[in-house]
C-alpha positions, 0 to 999 in steps of 0.5 A, a space after each residue: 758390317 766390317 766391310 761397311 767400316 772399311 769403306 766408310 770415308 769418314 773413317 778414312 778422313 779419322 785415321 789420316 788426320 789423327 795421324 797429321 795430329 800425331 806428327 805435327 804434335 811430334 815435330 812441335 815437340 822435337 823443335 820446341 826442345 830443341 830450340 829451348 834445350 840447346 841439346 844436340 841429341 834432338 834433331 834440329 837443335 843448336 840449329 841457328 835461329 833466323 828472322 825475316 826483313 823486308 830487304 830495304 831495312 838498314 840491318 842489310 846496308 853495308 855502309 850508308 848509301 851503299 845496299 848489297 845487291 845483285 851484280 851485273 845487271 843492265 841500265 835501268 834494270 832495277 832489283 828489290 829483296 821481297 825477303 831477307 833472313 839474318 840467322 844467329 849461329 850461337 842464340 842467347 837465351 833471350 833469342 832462344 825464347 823468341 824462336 820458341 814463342 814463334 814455334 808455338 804461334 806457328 804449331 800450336 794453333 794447327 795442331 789444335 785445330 787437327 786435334 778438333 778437325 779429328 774430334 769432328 770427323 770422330 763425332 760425325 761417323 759415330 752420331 751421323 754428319 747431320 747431327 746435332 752438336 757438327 755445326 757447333 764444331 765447324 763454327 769452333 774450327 772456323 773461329 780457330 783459324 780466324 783467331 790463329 790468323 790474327 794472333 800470326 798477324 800480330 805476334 809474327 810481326 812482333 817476334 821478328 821485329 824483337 829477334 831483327 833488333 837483338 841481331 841488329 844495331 838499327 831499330 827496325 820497323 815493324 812488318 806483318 804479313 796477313 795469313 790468307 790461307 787460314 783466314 779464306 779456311 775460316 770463312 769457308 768453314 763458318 759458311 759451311 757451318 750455316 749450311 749444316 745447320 739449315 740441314 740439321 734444321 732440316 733433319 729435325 722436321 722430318 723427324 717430326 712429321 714422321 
């Protein structure tokens, strides 16, 4: 029996993401204070707080007509900034909130889903992969990372814009990103959930007939 639970994959898989949870929820919560609390006994605080811009936005013109740029380059070579960051030293209060809001739509949501992600895995060992409450977790995990996806969608667009308008004279226009990773993730696990189903379908009639 012990050499069947020492080989056990799942269980693997079980110890290696409660161990992602526990550092992700430690980082989460080191950055969190940090940022808030301004104490500099926490690593990573009184760090600069940062935004990102496309690179054509006025915020990054040194005067009307005249871009900052690279130098030296040959005729009809032309350059573009895919991103550009501008960083406050010394944040105020107001700055601080913004930083500590994108934190926790950037690690709040994957800490949630490690945390279902590792209750899954858990239920999965205990009850059998092809039980009856694992497709209702993969659909919970797949609707997470579609919500996480739209939420990052919408609120990183916006903090950065509020954090790009505290550092700047200018009003600059908004600009988001789509997430395509957590988004590709979501639709995998919502397909797999539909497989998993069918097999627990499965599973059940040949109880039945037996």
């Amino acid at each position: 029996m012990d050499s069947r639970r020492d080989t056990d994959p799942l269980r693997t898989l079980e110890v290696l993401v409660a161990s992602v949870v526990a550092v992700m929820g430690l980082v989460a919560c080191l950055m969190l204070v940090g940022t808030v609390a301004g104490s500099g006994s926490v690593p990573g605080v009184d760090a600069e707080v940062c935004a990102s811009g496309s690179g054509d936005v006025p915020a990054f013109r040194r005067t009307a007509g005249d871009t900052t740029g690279p130098v030296d380059l040959r005729d009809g070579i032309t350059w573009r900034a895919e991103e550009v960051q501008i960083c406050d030293p010394d944040p105020d209060g107001v700055i601080r909130a913004l930083a500590a809001a994108g934190l926790l739509v950037w690690l709040g949501a994957p800490v949630l889903f490690f945390c279902l992600l590792w209750r899954l895995l858990r239920r999965a060992r205990r009850e059998g992969v092809f039980a009856d409450r694992v497709p209702g977790g993969l659909r919970t995990l797949g609707r997470i990372l579609l919500a996480w996806a739209a939420v990052d969608f919408f609120a990183s667009g916006l903090i950065d814009a509020a954090l790009l308008n505290r550092m700047t004279d200018g009003t600059l226009v908004l600009t988001a990103e789509v997430p395509w990773l957590p988004v590709l993730l979501g639709i995998a696990l919502l397909t797999l959930e539909r497989v998993m189903s069918q097999a627990v379908e499965m599973r059940r009639d040949v109880e039945a007939t037996i």
